[in-house]
C-alpha atoms as one frame of an Amber mdcrd trajectory, in Angstrom:
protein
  54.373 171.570  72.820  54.238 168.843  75.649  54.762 165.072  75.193  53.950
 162.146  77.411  53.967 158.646  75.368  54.162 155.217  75.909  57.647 154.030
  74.634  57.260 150.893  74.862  61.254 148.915  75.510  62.018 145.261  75.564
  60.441 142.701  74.950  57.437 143.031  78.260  55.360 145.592  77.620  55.156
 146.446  81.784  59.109 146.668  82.101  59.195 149.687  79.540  58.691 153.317
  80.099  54.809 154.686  80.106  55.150 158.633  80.749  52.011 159.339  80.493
  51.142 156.910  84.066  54.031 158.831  85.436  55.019 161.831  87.404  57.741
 162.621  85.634  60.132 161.202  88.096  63.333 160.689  85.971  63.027 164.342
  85.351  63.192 164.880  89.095  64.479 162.952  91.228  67.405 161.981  89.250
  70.685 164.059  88.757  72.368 164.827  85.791  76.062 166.873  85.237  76.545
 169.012  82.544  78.658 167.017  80.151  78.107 165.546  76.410  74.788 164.246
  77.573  73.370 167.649  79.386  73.533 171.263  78.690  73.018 172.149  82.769
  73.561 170.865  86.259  70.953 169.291  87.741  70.727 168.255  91.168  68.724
 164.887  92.201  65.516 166.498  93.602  65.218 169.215  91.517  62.573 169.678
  88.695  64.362 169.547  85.001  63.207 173.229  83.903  62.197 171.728  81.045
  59.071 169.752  82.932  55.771 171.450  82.773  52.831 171.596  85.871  51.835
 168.677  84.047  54.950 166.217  84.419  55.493 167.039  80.532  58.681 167.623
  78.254  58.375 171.159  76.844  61.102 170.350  74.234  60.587 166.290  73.853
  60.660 166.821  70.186  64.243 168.836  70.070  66.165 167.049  73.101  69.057
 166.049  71.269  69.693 169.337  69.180  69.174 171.465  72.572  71.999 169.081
  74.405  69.673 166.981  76.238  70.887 163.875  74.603  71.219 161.701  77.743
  67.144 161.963  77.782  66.791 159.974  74.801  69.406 157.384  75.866  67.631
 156.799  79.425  65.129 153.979  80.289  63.486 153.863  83.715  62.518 150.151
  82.617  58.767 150.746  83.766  59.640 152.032  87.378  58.270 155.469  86.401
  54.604 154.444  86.378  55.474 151.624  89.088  56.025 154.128  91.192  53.739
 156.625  90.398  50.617 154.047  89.929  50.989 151.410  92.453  53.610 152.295
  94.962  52.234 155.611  95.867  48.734 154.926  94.681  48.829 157.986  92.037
  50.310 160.392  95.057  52.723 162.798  93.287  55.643 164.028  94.809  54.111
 167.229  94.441  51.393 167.010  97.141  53.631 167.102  99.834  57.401 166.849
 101.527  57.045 163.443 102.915  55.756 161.916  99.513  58.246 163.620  97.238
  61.181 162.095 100.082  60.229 158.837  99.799  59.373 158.619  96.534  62.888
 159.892  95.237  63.926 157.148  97.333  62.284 154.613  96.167  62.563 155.260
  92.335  66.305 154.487  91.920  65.628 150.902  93.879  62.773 149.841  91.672
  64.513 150.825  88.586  67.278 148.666  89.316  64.866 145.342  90.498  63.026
 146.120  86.870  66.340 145.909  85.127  66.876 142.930  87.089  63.244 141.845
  86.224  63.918 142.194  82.392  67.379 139.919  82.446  65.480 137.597  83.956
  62.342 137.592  81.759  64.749 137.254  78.990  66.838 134.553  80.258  63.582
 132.462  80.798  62.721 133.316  77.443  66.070 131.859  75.957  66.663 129.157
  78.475  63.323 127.826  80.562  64.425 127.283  83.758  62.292 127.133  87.227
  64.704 128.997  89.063  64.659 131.580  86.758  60.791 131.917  86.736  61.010
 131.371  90.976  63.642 134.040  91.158  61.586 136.354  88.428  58.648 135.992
  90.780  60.579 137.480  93.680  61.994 140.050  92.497  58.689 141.118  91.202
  56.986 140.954  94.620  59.735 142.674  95.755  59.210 145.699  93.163  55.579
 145.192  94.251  56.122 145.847  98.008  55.523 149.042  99.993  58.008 152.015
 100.251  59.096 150.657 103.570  60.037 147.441 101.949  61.804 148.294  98.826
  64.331 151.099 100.598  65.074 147.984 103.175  65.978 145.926  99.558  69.419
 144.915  98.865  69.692 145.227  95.269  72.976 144.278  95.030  72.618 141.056
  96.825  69.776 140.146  94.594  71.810 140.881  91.677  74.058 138.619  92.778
  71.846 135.144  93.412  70.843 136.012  89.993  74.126 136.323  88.370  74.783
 132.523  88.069  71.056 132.001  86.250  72.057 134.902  83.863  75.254 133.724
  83.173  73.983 130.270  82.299  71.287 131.273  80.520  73.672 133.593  78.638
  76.007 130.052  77.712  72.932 128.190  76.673  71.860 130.950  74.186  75.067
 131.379  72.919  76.703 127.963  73.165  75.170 126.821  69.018  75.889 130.246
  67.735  79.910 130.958  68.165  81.627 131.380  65.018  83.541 127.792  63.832
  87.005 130.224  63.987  86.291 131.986  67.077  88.590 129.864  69.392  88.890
 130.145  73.776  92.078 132.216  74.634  92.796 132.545  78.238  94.499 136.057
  79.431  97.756 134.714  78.575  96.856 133.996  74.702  96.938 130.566  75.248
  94.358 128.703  73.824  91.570 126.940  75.943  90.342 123.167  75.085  87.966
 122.773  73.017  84.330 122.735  74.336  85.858 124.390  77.352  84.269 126.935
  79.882  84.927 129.224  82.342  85.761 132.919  81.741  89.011 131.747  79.335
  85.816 130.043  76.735  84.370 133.753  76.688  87.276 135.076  75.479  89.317
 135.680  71.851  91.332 137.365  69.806  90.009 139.877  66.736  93.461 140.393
  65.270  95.514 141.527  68.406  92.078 142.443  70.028  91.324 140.783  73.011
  87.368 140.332  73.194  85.719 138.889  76.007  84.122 139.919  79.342  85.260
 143.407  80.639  87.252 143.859  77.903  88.743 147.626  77.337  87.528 148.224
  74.041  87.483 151.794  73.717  87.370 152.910  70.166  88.346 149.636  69.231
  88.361 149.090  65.408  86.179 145.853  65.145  84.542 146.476  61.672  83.422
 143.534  60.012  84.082 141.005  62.882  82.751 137.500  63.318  81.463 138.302
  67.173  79.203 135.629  66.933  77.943 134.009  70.118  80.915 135.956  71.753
  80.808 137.460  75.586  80.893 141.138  75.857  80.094 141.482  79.037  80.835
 144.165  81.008  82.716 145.865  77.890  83.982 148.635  77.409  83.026 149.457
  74.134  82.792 153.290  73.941  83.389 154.703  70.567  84.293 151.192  69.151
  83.757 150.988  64.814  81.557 148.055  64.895  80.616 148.690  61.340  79.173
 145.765  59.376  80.091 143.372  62.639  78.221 140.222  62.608  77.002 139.906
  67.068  74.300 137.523  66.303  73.736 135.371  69.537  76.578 137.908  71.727
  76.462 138.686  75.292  75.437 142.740  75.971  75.078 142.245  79.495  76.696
 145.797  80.817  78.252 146.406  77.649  78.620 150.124  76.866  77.508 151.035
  73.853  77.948 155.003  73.970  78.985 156.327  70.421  80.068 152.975  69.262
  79.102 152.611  65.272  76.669 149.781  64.805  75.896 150.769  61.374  75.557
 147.549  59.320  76.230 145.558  61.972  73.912 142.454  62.763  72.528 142.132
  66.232  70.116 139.532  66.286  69.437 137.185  68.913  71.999 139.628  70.924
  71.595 138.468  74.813  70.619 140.691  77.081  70.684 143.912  74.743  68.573
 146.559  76.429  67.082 149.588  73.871  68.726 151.998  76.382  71.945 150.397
  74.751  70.826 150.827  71.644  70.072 154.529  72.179  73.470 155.284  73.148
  74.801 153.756  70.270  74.947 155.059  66.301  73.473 153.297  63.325  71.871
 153.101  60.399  68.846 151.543  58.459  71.133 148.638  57.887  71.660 147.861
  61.470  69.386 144.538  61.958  68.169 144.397  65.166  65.374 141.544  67.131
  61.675 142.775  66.961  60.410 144.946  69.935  63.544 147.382  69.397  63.336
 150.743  68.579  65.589 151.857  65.722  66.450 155.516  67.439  65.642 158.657
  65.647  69.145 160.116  65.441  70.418 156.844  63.521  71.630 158.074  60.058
  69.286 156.754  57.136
């Protein structure tokens, strides 16, 4: 049995995966190792042998129980059918050498501008801004551009003129939502002044748990914590027990989520949470999560 659907991620319904507009691209032209995630090597290039003549998933249905669980975690953001539709005009990589090289090129690239795209979609959202809508529009026109154009793309350096408008937005969404006990520590432990910002007001302590931007929280035992409004940024969160946490109004930007235990936990109004996130996390029918998520199959309950 074959599967192409619309899975519809995030909150804009053109920055979220439609397989059936695509050519099955992420099951081509990306690589994948075998590992936790992946039964078998793949190299970038190479058809998944699970892909049918007609860009189909033979085994959509059973991905995680055969080992193909970093399938259901991944989320081309809508560059899939960019790619395929309007890029390349409905060429598929299978018509001939030239196509399929450029369009494995260009996939990773738009990808990353649609990632960018949906950060900045949601930081207008949360915090209006005409530089955020004048920066949105570029970045689009950008992702709309011909192949020529987007491999010339610096994705980086875009990231990085939008960094500032994230991270503001991020402090506006957040600054009404931190919990009244929360406190600024500064690397040191010291404590920050009050109503003061920087990277030191991101941070603080969760018993003698440092929380904050880029924090190493591997396996981290966080359950029932007051994370409200806090910065997780960059995180490592891999593994962490995040059981009954309250993240209302937290910062997910680049957080990873992979096998941390969200069951219970409350993560409304969470900033910058993507569903691929949410995939690669565990949880439960408690978990509260915004509308326009999807609560993943393997979640218990």
């Amino acid at each position: 049995m074959t599967t192409r659907t619309r899975v519809t991620l995030g909150r804009r319904e053109d920055l979220g995966a439609d397989c059936a507009n695509c050519f099955g691209l992420c099951c081509v032209a990306l690589a994948f190792t075998r590992s936790v995630d992946f039964p078998v090597d793949k190299p970038a290039g190479d058809p998944c042998d699970n892909l049918d003549g007609a860009d189909a998933c033979t085994i959509h249905p059973d991905l995680r129980s055969r080992g193909f669980r970093g399938c259901t975690v991944f989320d081309c953001s809508g560059a899939g059918q960019k790619v395929s539709r309007h890029t390349f005009a409905g060429r598929s990589w299978r018509d001939d050498d030239a196509t399929r090289q450029a369009m494995f090129a260009t996939f990773p690239v738009v990808r990353r501008l649609h990632e960018l795209l949906r950060y900045l979609d949601e930081a207008a959202s949360v915090s209006p801004d005409a530089a955020l809508t004048e920066r949105f529009e570029h970045v689009r026109a950008l992702s709309d551009a011909d192949p020529d154009t987007i491999l010339s793309v610096d994705v980086d350096a875009e990231y990085e003129v939008a960094r500032p408008l994230l991270l503001e937005a991020s402090r506006r969404a957040r600054a009404g939502a931190r919990s009244p006990n929360a406190g600024g520590w500064s690397p040191a432990g010291g404590r920050t002044p009050a109503g003061g910002r920087g990277p030191d007001h991101d941070e603080r302590r969760i018993g003698r748990v440092r929380v904050g931007p880029g924090a190493d929280l591997l396996g981290a035992d966080l359950r029932r914590a007051d994370l409200r409004g806090a910065s997780l940024r960059g995180a490592l969160l891999i593994g962490a027990d995040l059981r009954g946490a309250d993240l209302r109004s937290c910062e997910c930007i680049g957080a990873d989520l992979r096998d941390a235990d969200l069951s219970g936990a409350d993560l409304r109004g969470a900033v910058f949470l993507t569903q691929m996130q949410v995939n690669a996390a565990r949880g439960d029918r408690r978990t509260r999560l915004d509308e326009g998520f999807q609560r993943p199959s393997h979640w218990t309950g």
